[in-house]
N, C-alpha and C positions, 0 to 999 in steps of 0.2 A: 279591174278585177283583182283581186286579193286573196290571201292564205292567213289563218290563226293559229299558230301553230302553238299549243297546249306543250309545255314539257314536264314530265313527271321523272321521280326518281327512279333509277335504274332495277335498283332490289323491290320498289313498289311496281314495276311493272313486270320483271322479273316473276315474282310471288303472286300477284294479280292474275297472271297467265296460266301458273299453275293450277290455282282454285279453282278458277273457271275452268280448265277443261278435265278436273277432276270430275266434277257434277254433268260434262258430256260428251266423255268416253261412254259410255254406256249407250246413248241412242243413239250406236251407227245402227242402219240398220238395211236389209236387201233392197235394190232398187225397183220401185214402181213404174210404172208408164202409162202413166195418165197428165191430164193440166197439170193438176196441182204437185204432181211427183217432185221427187230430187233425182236427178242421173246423174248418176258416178258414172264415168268414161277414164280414157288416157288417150291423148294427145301427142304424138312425135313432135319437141320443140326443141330445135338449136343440137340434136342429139343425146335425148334423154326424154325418157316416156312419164310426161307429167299427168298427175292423176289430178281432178275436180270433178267438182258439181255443178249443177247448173238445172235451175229455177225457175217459174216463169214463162211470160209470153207477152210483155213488153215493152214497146220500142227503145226502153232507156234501156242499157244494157250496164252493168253494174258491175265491180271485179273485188271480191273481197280478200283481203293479204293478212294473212296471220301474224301472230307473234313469234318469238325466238323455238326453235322445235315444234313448233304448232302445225295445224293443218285444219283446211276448212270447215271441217265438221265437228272438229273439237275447240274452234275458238268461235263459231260462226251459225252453230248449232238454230238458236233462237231468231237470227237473220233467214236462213237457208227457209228457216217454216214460218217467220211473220210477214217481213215485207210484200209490200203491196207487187202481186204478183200478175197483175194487169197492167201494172204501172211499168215496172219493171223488168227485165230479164237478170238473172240476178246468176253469177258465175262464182267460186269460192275454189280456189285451188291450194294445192299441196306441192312446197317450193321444190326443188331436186335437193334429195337428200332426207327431206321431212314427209311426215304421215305414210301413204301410200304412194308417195314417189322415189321411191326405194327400189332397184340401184337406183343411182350411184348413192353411195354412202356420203354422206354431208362432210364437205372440207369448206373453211374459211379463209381464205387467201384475200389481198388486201381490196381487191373490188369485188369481195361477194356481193354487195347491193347492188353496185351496176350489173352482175352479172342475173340476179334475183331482177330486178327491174328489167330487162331486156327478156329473159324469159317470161315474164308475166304479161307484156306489151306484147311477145310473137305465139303467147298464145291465145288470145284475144281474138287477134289479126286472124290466126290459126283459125279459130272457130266464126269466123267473119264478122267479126263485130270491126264498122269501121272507126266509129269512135265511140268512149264510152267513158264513165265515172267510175271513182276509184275507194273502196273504204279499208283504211290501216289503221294499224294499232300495234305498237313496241315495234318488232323489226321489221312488220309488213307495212307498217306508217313510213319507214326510213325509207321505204322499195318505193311506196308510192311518192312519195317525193323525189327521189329523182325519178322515176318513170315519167312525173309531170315536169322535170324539167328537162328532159333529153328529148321526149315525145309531147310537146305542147300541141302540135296538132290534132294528136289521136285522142287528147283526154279532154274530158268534156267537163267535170266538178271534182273537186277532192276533198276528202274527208281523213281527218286524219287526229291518232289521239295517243297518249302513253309513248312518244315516241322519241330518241334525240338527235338534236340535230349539231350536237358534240360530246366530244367525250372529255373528264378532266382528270386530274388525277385522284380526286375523291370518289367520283367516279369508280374508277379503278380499281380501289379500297373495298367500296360494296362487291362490285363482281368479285373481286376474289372471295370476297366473305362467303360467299354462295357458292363457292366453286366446285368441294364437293357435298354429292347428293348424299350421300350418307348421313350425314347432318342435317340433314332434311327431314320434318314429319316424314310419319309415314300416308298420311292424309295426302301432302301432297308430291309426294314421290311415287307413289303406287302406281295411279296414273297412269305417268310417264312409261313408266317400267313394265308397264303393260301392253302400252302402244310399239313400244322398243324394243324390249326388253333389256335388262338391269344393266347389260357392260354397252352396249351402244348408247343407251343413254347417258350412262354416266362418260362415258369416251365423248359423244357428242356434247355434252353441255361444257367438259372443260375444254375443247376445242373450240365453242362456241364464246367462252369468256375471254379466251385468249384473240379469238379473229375480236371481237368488239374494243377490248384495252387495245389492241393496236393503235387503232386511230390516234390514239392521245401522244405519239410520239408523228403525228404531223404537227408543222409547225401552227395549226390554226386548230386545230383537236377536231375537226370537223368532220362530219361522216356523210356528205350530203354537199352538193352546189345550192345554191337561192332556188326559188322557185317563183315563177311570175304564170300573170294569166293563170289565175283559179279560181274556182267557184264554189259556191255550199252549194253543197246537195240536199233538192226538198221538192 
């Protein structure tokens, strides 16, 4: 079994994340309780009250991982309401610190992914799903990579896209170029700023550039171990 691991540029995936969830901030919307519903809940994981959703009815049980400040329903929006929902059980959460999983306020210290991965695997497990498949993208790509390399038992397929699996020093150049939000459309800062509001966002995103250029002073720039045993999901 094998992994394809796509890598896009950092300010394209960046900028990518914003767009998209400019267009779906807008349809959060109260929970239903029927089949076809979305339920929002929160979960106690690892001590910190993680918020998702969760889709569906079955037997594949499906974990979707945001981008950088993102959160389920705004990166995940068109997943949460098309996927095959007889196929599927389909779960979309909100890392500690992002969306509705707020406290604790989001800090980057140098294993946030391990720590993002570990939280995303125990709350899985949490919701008793024993094994299941994984879809990332920018920094929830990075979570599910290692989540499939530390937990190769529990994960079943991985998907994964816009994500890297180093950082270099050109790298670097971009993030900082983006560092602050002020300089940003208002297109795609509003958004944020919305979900956030305007000084945790902007506090969160240049903390969020600084936890990622870290990496690049490991000697390999790596943000992630290999990954073996993976599968498409279909």
């Amino acid at each position: 079994m094998a992994l394809r691991l796509c890598r896009t540029t950092p300010l394209c995936a960046a900028f990518t994340s914003a767009c998209t969830r400019g267009t779906l901030l807008s349809s959060l919307k109260p929970v239903l309780f029927y089949s076809t519903s979305v339920i929002s809940a929160k979960k106690e994981v690892n001590g910190v009250s993680l918020h998702y959703q969760q889709t569906g009815r079955g037997n594949h049980g499906v974990l979707l991982l945001p981008g950088a400040l993102g959160s389920g329903q705004t990166d995940f929006g068109p997943q949460l309401k098309s996927l095959n929902k007889d196929h599927f059980t389909i779960v979309a959460w909100d890392p500690r610190g992002y969306g509705r999983s707020i406290p604790p306020n989001r800090n980057f210290p140098l294993e946030f992914f391990h720590r993002d991965a570990k939280d995303a695997v125990d709350l899985m497990q949490a919701l008793n799903f024993s094994r299941f498949s994984m879809l990332g993208w920018s920094d929830g790509g990075i979570t599910a990579l290692i989540a499939a390399a530390q937990y190769t038992f529990l994960i079943n397929k991985l998907v994964v896209w816009g994500s890297n699996a180093y950082v270099t020093e050109d790298d670097i150049k971009l993030y900082n170029a983006v560092r602050d939000v002020s300089k940003w459309s208002e297109r795609m800062r509003k958004p944020m700023e919305e979900m956030y509001g305007s000084e945790y966002f902007a506090k969160t995103w240049a903390a969020w550039v600084d936890g990622i250029c870290q990496f690049a002073k490991r000697p390999d720039g790596k943000t992630e171990k290999p990954v073996n045993q993976c599968r498409w999901l279909h």
